[in-house]
C-alpha positions in Angstrom: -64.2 43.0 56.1 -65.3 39.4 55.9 -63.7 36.7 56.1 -64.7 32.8 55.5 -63.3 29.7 57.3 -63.7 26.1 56.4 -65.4 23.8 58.9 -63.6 20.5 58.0 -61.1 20.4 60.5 -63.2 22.0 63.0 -66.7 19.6 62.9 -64.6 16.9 65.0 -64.7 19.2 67.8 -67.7 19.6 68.0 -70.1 16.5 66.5 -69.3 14.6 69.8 -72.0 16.9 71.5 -75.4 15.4 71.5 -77.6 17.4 68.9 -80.9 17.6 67.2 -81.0 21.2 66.3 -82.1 20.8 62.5 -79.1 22.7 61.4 -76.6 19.5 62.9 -73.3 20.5 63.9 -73.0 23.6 62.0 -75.1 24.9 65.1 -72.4 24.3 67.3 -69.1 25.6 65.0 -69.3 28.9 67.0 -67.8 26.7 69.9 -64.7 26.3 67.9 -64.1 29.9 67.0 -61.3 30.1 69.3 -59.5 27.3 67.0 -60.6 29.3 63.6 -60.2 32.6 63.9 -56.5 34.2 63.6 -54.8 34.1 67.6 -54.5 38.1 66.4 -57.9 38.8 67.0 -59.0 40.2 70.4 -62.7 41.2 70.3 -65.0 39.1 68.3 -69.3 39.3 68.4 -71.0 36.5 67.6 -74.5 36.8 66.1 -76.7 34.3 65.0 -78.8 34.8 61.5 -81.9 35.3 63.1 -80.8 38.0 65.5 -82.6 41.7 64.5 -80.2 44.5 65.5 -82.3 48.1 66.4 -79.9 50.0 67.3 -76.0 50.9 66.4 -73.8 47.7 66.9 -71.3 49.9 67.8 -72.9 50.7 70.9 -72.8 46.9 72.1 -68.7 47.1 70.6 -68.0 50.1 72.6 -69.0 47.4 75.8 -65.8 46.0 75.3 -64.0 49.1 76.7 -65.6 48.2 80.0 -64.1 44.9 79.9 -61.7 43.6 82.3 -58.3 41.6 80.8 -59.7 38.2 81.8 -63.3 38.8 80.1 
């Protein structure tokens, strides 16, 4: 499932952070996730566009099972 979320209301939070990553504030939206995504959710993985997965992702979701309640 995907799902899309608009930055609008979320760029404030973040454009206060001095930048110059080329890609501007949008670098930084990933620190707002805990404002964007549904309070629902419980496990999220975050992964940039450039990041190469060689192996299962499940293997790296299964990791959350070893979690503690704070973590």
């Amino acid at each position: 499932e995907v799902s899309f979320y608009l930055t609008d209301n979320l760029a404030g939070e973040v454009s206060w952070v001095p930048n110059k990553h080329y890609s501007g504030v949008f670098g930084l939206m990933k620190l707002t996730l805990n404002k964007a995504l549904p309070l629902s959710l419980k496990k999220v993985i975050v992964l940039d566009t450039d990041i190469t997965v060689a192996t299962d992702i499940a293997e790296l979701w299964n990791l959350f099972s070893k979690f503690g309640p704070k973590q």
